[in-house]
C-alpha positions in Angstrom: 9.0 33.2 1.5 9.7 31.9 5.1 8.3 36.0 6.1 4.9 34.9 4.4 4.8 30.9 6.0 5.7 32.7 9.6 2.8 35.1 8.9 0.5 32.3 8.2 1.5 30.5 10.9 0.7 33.8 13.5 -2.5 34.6 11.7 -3.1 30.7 12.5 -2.4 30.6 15.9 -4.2 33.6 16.5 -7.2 32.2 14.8 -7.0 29.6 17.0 -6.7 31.5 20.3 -9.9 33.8 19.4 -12.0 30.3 19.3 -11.3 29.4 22.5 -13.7 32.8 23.3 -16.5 30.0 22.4 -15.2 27.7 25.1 -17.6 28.0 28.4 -17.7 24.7 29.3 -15.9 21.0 28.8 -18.8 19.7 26.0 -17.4 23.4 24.1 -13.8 22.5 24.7 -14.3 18.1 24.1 -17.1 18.7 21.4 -17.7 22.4 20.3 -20.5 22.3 22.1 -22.3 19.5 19.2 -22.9 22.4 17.2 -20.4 22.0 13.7 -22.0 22.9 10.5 -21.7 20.1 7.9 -19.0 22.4 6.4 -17.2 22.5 9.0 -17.5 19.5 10.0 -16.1 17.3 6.8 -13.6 19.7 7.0 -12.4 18.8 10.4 -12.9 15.2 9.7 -11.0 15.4 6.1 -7.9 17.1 8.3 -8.0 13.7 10.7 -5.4 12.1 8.5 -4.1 15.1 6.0 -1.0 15.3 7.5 2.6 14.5 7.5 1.7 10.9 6.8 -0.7 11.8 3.4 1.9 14.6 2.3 5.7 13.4 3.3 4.9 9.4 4.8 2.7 8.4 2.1 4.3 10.4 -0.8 7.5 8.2 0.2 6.3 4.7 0.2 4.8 5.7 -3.2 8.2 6.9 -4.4 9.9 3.8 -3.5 7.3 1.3 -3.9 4.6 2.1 -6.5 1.2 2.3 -5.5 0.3 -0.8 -3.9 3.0 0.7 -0.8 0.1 3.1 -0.3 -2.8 1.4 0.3 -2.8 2.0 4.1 -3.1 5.7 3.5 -5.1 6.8 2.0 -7.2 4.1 0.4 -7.7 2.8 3.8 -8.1 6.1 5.5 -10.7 6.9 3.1 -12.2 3.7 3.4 -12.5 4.0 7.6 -14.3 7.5 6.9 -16.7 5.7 4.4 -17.4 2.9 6.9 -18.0 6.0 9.6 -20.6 7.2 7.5 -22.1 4.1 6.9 -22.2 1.8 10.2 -21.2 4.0 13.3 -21.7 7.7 12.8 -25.6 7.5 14.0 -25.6 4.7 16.5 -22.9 6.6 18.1 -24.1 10.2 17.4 -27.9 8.7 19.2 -25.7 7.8 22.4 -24.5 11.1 23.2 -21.5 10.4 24.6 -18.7 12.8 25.8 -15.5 10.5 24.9 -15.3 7.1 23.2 -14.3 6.2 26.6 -17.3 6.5 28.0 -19.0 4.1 25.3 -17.1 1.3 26.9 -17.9 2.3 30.3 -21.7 2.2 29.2 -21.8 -1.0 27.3 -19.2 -2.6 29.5 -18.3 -1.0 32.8 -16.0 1.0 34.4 -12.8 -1.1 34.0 -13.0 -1.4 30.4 -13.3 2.0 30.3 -10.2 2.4 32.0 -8.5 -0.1 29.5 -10.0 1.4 26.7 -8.6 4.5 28.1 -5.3 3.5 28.2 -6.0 1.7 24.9 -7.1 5.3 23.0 -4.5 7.1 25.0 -1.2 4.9 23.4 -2.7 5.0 19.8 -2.2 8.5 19.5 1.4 9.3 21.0 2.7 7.3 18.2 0.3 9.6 15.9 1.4 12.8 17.4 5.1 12.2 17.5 4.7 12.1 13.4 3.4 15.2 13.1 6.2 16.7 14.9 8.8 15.1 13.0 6.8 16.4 9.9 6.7 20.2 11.0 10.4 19.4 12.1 11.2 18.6 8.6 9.3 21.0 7.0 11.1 23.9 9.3 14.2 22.1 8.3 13.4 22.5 4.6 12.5 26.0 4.4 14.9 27.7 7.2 17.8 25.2 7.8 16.9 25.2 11.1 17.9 21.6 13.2 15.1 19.1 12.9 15.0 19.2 16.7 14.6 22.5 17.2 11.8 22.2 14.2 10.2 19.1 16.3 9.9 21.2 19.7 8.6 24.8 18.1 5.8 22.4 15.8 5.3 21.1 19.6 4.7 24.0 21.6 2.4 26.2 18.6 0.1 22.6 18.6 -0.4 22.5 22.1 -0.8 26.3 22.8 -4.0 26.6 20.8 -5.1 23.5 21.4 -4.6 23.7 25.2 -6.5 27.5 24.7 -9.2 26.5 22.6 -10.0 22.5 22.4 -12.2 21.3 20.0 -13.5 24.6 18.9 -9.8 25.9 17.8 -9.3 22.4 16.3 -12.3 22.7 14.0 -12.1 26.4 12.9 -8.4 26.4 11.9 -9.3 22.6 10.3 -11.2 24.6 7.9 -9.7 27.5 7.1 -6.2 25.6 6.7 -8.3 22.8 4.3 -8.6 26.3 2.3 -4.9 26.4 1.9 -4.5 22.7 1.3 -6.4 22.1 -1.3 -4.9 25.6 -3.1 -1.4 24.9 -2.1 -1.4 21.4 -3.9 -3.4 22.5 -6.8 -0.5 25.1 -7.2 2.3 23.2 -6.7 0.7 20.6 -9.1 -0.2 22.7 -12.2 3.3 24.5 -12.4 5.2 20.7 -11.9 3.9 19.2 -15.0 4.1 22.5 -16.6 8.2 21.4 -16.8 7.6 17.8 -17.4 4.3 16.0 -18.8 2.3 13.7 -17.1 3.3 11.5 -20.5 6.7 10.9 -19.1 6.8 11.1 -15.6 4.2 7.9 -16.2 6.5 6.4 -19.1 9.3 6.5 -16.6 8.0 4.4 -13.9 9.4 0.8 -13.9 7.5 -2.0 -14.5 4.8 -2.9 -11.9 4.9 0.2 -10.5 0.8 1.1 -10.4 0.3 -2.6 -9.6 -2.3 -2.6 -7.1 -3.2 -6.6 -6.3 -0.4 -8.3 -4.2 1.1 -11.3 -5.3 -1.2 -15.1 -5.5 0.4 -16.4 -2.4 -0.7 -16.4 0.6 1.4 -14.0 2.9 1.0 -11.1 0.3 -2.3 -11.6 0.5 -3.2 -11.3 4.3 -0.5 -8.8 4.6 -2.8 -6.6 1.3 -5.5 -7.0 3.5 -3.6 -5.6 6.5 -2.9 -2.8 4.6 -6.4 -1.8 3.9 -7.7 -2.6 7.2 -5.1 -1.3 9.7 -6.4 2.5 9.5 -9.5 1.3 7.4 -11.0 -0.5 10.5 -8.4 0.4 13.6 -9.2 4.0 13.0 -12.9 3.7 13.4 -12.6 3.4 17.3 -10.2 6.6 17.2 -11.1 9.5 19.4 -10.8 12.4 16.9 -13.0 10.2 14.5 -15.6 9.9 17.8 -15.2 13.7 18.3 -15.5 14.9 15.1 -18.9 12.9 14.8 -20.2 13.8 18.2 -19.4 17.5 17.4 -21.8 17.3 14.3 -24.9 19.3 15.0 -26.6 16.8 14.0 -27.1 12.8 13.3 -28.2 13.6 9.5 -24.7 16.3 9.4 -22.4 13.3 10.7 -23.1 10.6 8.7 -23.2 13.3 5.6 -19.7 14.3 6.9 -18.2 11.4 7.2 -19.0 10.6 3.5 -18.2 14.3 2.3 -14.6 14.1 4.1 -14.3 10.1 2.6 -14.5 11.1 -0.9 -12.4 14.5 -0.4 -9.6 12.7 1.3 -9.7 10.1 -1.5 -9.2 12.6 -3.9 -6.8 15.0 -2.5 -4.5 13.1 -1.0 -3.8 11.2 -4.8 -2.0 15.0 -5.5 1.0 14.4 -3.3 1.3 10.7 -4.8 1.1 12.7 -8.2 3.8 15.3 -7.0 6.3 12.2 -6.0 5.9 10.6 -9.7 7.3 13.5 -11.1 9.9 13.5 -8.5 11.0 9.9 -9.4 11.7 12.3 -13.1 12.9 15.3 -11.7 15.1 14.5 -8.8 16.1 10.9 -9.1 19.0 11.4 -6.4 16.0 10.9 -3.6 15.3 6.8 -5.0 18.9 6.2 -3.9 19.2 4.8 -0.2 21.2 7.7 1.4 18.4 9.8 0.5 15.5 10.5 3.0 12.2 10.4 0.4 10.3 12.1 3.1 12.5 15.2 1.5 11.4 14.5 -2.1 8.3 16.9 -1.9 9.7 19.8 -0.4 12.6 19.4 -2.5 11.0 19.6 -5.6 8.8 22.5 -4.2 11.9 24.7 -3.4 13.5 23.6 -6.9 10.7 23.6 -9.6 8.1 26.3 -7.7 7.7 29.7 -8.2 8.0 31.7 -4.8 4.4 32.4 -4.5 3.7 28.3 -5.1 6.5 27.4 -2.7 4.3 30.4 0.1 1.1 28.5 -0.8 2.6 25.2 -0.6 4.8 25.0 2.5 2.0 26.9 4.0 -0.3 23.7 2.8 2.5 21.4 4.5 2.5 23.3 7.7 -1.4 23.9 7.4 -2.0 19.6 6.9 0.2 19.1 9.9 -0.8 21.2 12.1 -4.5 20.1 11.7 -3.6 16.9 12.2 -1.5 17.3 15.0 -3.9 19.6 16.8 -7.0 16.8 16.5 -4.5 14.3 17.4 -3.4 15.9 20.8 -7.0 16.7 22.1 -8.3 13.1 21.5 -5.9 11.4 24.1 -6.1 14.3 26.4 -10.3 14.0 26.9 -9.6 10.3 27.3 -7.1 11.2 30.2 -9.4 13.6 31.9 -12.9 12.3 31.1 -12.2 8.6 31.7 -8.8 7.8 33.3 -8.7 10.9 36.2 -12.7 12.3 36.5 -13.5 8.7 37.8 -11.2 9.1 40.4 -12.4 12.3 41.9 -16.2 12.2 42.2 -16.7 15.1 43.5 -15.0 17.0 40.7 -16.7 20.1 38.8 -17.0 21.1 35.3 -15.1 23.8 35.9 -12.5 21.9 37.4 -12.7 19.0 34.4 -12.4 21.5 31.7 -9.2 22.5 33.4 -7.9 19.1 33.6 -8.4 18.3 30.4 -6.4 21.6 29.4 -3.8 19.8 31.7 -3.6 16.8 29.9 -3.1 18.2 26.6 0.0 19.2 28.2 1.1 15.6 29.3 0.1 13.9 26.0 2.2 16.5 24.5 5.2 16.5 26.5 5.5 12.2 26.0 4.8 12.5 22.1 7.6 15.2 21.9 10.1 12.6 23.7 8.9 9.8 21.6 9.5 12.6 18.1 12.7 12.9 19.4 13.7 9.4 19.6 11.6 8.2 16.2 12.1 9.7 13.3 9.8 7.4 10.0 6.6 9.6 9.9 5.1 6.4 8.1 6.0 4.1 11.2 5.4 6.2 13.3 1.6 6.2 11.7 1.0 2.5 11.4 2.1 2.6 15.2 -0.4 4.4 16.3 -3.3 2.6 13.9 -2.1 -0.7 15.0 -3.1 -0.6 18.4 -6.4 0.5 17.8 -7.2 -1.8 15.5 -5.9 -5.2 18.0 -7.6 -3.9 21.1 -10.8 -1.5 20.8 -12.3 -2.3 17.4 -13.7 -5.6 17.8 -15.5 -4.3 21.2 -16.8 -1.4 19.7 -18.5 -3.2 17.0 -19.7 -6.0 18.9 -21.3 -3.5 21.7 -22.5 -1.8 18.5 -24.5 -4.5 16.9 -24.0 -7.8 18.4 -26.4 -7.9 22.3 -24.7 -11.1 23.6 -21.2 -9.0 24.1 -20.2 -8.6 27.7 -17.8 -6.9 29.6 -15.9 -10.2 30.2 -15.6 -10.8 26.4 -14.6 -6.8 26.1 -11.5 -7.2 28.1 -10.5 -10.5 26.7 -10.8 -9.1 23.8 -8.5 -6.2 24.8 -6.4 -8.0 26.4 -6.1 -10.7 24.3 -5.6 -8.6 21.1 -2.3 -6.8 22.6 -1.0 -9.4 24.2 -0.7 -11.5 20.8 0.0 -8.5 18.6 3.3 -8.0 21.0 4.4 -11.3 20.7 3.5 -11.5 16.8 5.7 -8.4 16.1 8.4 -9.5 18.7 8.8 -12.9 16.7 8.7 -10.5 13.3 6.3 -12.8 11.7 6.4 -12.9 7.9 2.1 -12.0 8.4 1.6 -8.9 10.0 1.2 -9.0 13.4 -2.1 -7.0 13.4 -4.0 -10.2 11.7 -2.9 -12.5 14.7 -4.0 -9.6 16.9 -7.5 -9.1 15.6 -8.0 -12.8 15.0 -7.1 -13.1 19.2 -9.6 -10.3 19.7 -12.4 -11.5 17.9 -12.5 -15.0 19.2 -12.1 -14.0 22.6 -15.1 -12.0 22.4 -16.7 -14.4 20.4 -16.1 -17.2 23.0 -17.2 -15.1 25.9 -20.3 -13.9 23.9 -21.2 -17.5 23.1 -20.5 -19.4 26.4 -20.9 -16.8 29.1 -24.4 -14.8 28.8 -24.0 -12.3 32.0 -21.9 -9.3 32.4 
């Protein structure tokens, strides 16, 4: 079995490698050249999330805590691709912009870009650092190699074709590996509950379990709608969302992808949730507290599968992450070079920017492989990343969007603002999640500058 995964990792990688033949330029390496096929394109947006966090971080929460621990991911991933589809993907897609960086720098000038920069650039270390500890695990799992060794190789075949191809490798290896997701679950999911019925893996979940309102009062509440809202709305102003919409070939194919890729994620990503309910039946060991649940998948794959299931769904596992992982790294690394060091040198080339882009993906790399090392909840790790997005570059992206008396004074309150409170908030360890205080301190510092001070 590992011979076959290795082999699908190679023919991977080489897949990868031969896009980067389509690379001529930095729009080819940031945007495959705006030229995706609708296909292809709710393909790539689909694999944004369908990682580690859908398959091992979400599949945990739901383990432990029944399905209202899963309404970050992936209702509210599915919910931020909906929302895509219906507010953002053609304003955006009409701009034709090269980054999401350079929205802010349009709307609001050049030194919200460069906080917006910085912004994009720390919501995706977190991100990337998951993905890592995922194919860590998953090498762990099927080789009983150290899950530091498995961290560093997930690292360095992520950031070879990503570093090769860009954008292009990213979307033609999103696709074909969707192939093997969506067959690889299927798989593993018809040959489970071919040992145990969906009858009693259901009759044996404790009471409250598919509860999926929080409690009357008022701090389940707000922290329900966190939930739903901290990848539902702090994703929208993600780079590899931006991308994957700009790299549409056109405005009709990105708002159609974005509500293609919505309504596959919804639905796919309920099979690994499926898959830990009948681990709660088959291997009961994982609900006890020395047991890491991210293991309860692969666990039951490598117990309860056939061979050729456990080939089709490791290779799913190693297929989700690296998609994910591959997106992830090229989003923070066109911020870098587009928005953070092209300003910087005026006089720069394409040429020379497509190289420096290549360059960063080695930077952004090298950080979210120290952070990997350090961190090691793939579901964290996740609402990490999301959180910052949310508290600093939502509320001016929306408002430079669809509301004309924003300014660039309001756009770095607002960024400002929204950290500096979402810090303190999780530093006191409010009983409300932070995020709320955060947003709340980003919206009303751009409404305030909106409403009293009319000039940029």
């Amino acid at each position: 079995m590992v011979v076959f995964v290795i082999l699908y990792l190679v023919i991977t990688m080489v897949v990868g490698l031969l896009a980067a033949r389509l690379v001529r330029n930095t729009e080819d390496y940031l945007l495959a050249g705006r030229r995706l096929p609708v296909y292809i394109a709710s393909a790539t947006l689909f694999a944004t999330w369908f990682g580690s966090e859908t398959i091992l971080g979400a599949s945990s929460e739901f383990a432990e805590g029944g399905l209202i621990a899963v309404v970050r991911d992936p209702f509210g991933a599915a919910l931020c691709l909906f929302l895509v589809g219906l507010f953002f993907a053609r304003p955006l897609y009409r701009m034709k912009l090269l980054t999401f960086g350079d929205f802010y720098r349009r709307r609001y000038g050049k030194l919200t870009e460069f906080l917006a920069g910085i912004c994009i650039m720390l919501t995706y270390l977190a991100w990337i650092a998951a993905q890592m500890v995922a194919f860590g695990v998953i090498a762990n799992a099927l080789t009983g190699i150290d899950l530091t060794r498995g961290i560093i190789l997930g690292c360095v075949l992520v950031t070879l074709y990503t570093f090769v191809g860009g954008m292009w490798s990213v979307s033609i290896t999103d696709f074909m590996q969707l192939i093997f997701i969506v067959a690889g679950l299927l798989a593993a999911t018809l040959e489970i509950f071919s040992i145990v019925s969906f009858r009693e893996v259901f009759a044996n979940a404790p009471d409250g379990f598919f509860r999926f309102v929080p409690d009357p009062d008022i701090t389940s509440s707000m922290n329900y709608l966190a939930a739903w809202i901290t990848i539902g709305l702090g994703s929208i102003a993600g780079q590899d969302i931006f991308q994957r919409v700009m790299a549409s070939r056109s405005e009709k194919v990105a708002v159609r992808a974005s509500f293609i890729s919505g309504s596959m994620y919804l639905s796919v990503a309920l099979i690994p949730l499926l898959l830990a309910l009948a681990g709660r039946t088959l291997l009961p060991e994982f609900l006890h507290e020395q047991q890491d649940t991210q293991m309860i998948i692969p666990a039951l794959i490598g117990e309860y599968t056939s061979p050729l299931v456990q080939v089709l769904l490791f290779g799913a596992l190693l297929s989700a992450i690296l998609s994910t992982a591959s997106s992830a790294l090229l989003a923070p690394a066109a911020i870098l070079g587009e928005n953070i060091i092209r300003p910087r040198l005026p006089k720069i080339t394409d040429k020379q920017l497509l190289w420096i882009s290549r360059y960063s993906v080695l930077l952004v790399s090298a950080i979210a492989l120290f952070m990997a090392l350090r961190r090691g909840n793939i579901y964290e790790l996740v609402g990490e990343a999301a959180s910052v997005g949310l508290v600093s570059l939502f509320v001016p992206l929306t408002a430079g969007l669809f509301w004309k008396k924003a300014n660039s004074r309001g756009a770095i309150a607002s960024i400002i603002s929204g950290l500096a409170v979402w810090m303190i908030a999780s530093f006191l360890d409010t009983s409300i999640e932070p995020i709320l205080f955060g947003l709340f301190a980003s919206f009303l510092a751009m409404f305030a500058s909106g409403r009293y001070f009319t000039g940029q």
